[in-house]
C-alpha positions as CSV (number, residue, x, y, z in Angstrom):
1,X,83.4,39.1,136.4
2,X,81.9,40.7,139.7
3,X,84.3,43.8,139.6
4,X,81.7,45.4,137.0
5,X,82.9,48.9,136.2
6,X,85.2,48.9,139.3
7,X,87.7,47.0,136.8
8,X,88.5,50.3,134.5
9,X,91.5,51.2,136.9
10,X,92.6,48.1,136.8
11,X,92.5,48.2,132.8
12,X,94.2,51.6,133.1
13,X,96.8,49.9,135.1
14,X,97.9,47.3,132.7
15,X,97.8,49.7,129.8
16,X,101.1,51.0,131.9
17,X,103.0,47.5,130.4
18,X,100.8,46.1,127.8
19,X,98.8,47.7,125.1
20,X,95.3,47.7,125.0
21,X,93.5,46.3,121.8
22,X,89.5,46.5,122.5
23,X,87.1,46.3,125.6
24,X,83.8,44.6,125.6
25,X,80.8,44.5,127.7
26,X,79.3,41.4,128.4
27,X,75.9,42.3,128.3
28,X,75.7,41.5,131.8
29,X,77.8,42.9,134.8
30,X,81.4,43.0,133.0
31,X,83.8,44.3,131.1
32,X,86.1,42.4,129.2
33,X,89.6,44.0,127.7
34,X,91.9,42.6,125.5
35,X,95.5,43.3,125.6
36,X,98.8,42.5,123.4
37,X,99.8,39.3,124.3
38,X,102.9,39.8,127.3
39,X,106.1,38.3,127.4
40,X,106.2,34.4,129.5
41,X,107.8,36.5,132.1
42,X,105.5,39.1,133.0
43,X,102.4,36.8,131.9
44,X,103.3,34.8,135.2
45,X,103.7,37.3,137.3
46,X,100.1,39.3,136.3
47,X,98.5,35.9,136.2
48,X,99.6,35.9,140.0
49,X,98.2,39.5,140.7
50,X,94.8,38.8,138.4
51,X,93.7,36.0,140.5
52,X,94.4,37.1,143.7
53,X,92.5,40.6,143.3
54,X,89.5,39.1,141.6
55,X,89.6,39.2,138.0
56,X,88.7,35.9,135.8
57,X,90.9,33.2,136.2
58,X,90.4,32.6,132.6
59,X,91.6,35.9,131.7
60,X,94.8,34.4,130.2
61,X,93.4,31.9,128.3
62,X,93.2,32.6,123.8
63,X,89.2,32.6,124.5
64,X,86.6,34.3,122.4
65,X,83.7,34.1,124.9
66,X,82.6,37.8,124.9
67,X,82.0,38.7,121.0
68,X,80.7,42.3,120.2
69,X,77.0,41.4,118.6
70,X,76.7,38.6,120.4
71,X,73.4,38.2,122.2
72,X,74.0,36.4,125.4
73,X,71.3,33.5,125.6
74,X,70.2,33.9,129.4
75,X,69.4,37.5,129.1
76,X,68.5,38.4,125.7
77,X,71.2,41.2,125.7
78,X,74.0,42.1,123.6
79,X,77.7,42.4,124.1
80,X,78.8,45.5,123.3
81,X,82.5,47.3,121.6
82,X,83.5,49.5,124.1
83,X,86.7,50.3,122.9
84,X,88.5,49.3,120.2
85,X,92.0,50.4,119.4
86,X,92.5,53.4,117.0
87,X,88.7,54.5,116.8
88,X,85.7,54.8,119.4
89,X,83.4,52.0,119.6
C-alpha cells in the first residue's frame, strides 16, 4: 500500500514465476495485482520476501477488497482495471 507506482517492478518481477491475471488501482495510492495462485512451496518463500520489502501483509490472503467499480467510501473515488489478462483494461 505505500509503494504506489514504485510497486510495477515488483509486479514485473513476479510475473518471472507466476502469471499475472489483472491489476487494480485502489482509487487511492495503490496498485493491486493478482496473480495465479503459487505452489505451498514458493508461496512461503515470496510471503517471506513481500513482507520484508513492504508490500501488504495481506497480499496472500483469497481477499476481494479492491473491486474494479467500486467506489471507495472515504474518498468518493473509484477503483479502477488496470490490467486484465488477454485484453487492455
Amino acid at each position: 500500500d505505500t509503494l504506489g507506482e514504485s510497486v510495477f517492478p515488483v509486479f514485473r518481477w513476479l510475473r518471472q514465476v507466476l502469471k499475472l491475471k489483472a491489476v487494480v488501482y485502489s482509487g487511492g495510492k495503490s496498485f493491486h495485482a493478482w496473480f495465479q495462485t503459487p505452489p505451498d512451496d514458493l508461496r512461503a518463500e515470496l510471503k517471506r520476501i513481500a513482507e520484508s520489502i513492504g508490500l501488504d501483509k495481506n497480499m496472500f490472503t483469497n481477499s476481494t477488497t479492491r473491486l474494479p467499480g467500486a467506489i471507495r467510501p472515504e474518498s468518493g473515488r473509484n477503483q479502477d482495471l488496470v490490467y486484465l489478462e488477454g485484453r487492455n483494461a
